[in-house]
N, C-alpha and C positions, 0 to 999 in steps of 0.2 A: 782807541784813537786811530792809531792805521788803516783797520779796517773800514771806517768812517773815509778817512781822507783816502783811499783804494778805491772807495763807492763812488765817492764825489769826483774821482779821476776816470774811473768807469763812463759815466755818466756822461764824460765830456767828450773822451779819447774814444769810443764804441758808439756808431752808429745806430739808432733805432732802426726798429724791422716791425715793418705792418701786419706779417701774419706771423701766428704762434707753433708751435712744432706740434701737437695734434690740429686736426685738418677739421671740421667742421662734418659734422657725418659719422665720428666715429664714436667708440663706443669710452666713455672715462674713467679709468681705470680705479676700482672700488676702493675705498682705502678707512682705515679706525685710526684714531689718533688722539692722545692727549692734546684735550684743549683749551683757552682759556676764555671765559666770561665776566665780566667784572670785578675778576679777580681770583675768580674760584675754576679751579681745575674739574675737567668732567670730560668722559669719553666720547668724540664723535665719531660716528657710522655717516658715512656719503650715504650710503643705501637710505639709509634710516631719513634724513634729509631730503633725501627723493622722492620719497612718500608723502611726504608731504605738501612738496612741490619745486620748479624747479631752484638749481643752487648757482649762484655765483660765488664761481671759487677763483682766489686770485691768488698769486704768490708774490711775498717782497722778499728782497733781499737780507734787512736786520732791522730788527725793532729800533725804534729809536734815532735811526738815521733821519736825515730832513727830508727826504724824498718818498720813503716810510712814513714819514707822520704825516706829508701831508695827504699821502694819499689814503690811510685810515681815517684821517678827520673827514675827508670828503667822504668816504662811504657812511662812517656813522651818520652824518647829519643826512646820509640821501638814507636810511634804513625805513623812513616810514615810504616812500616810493617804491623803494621793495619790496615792503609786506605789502603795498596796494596792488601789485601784479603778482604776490602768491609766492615770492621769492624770497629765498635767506642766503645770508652771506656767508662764507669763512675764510680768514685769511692762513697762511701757509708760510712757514721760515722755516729754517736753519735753528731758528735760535731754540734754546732750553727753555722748558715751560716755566720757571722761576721768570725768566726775563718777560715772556708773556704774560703771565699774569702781573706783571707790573703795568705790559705796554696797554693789556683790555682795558685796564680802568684811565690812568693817565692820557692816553691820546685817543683807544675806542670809545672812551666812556660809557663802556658797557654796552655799547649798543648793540655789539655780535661778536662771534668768538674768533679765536683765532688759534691755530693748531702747531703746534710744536711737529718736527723733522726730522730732530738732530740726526736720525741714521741716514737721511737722505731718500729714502728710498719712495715716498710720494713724490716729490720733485723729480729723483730719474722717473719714473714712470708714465709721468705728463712731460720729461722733454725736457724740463723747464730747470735746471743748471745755466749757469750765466756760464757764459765759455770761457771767455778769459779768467773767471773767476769762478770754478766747479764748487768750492764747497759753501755758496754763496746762491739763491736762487735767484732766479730772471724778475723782472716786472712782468708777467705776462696773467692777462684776467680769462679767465673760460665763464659761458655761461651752459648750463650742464639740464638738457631737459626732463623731466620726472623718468621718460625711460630709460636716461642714462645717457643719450648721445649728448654730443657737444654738437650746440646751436650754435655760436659765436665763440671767438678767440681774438686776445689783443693783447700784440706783444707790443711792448714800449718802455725804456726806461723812464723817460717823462712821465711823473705818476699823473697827470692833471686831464688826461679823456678818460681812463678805463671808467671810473664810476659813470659819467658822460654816455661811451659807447656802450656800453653793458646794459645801462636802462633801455637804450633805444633797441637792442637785439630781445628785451623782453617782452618789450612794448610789441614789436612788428611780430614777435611771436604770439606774443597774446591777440593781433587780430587776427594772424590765420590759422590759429586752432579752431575757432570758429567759436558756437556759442556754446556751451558747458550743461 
């Protein structure tokens, strides 16, 4: 419950910031991770992800919070928009995979997975620690090209643009790669 009402004082007292701590251009830092799918635990490879096409990755701060759920239900319900520009999602916390695999089904319902942090150490690496609150990750979305750079980045505590902006950095990606 603290950490809840910490979030939601977060959210008020902390200014949002329009760009993310990696820069667009550079390269996003590889990472494996326990994660969850409608409920069922199973290991994700970025790399792996990449292969297949590009990834939006985005980080929230704890399952279950309001700002959290809503911004999972908006991605789930945009998931078929993502497979139509070749793209998968995975969401990124703090929290323990026990609590993920509750939050995939319940609020992603199933739509895409979402990856357990507890050591932190995918979060320092993309930046993406809330400052006033470190062991706690940012709202901020990357969208991550099959090479690995990062196309787009958006940081916001307001969860209600990133699925929004994220589309639109796929979309204007997908016209200037040109034709396939």
């Amino acid at each position: 419950m603290r950490s809840a009402i910490a979030l939601v004082l977060i959210h008020f007292l902390c200014p949002s910031q329009a760009i993310a701590a990696l820069d667009v251009g550079e390269t996003a830092p590889d990472f494996t991770a326990n994660a969850a799918l409608a409920g069922k635990t199973f290991s994700f490879s970025l790399k792996e992800s990449l292969a297949k096409g590009p990834v939006v990755l985005y980080f929230f701060p704890a399952a279950f919070t309001e700002g959290c759920s809503i911004e999972a239900q908006q991605f789930a319900q945009a998931v078929p928009q993502f497979e139509a520009l070749g793209a998968s999602i995975i969401g990124v916390s703090g929290d323990d995979i026990s609590t993920l695999n509750r939050f995939s089904v319940q609020v992603c319902h199933g739509k895409f997975p979402v990856a357990e942090d507890s050591t932190k150490l995918i979060i320092k690496s993309y930046d993406a620690a809330m400052k006033a609150m470190p062991d706690f990750a940012t709202r901020v979305s990357y969208v991550i090209a099959p090479n690995g750079t990062i196309l787009y980045s958006y940081l916001s505590l307001n969860p209600n643009r990133h699925v929004e902006n994220t589309l639109t950095a796929l979309r204007d990606w997908a016209r200037t790669k040109g034709p396939r």
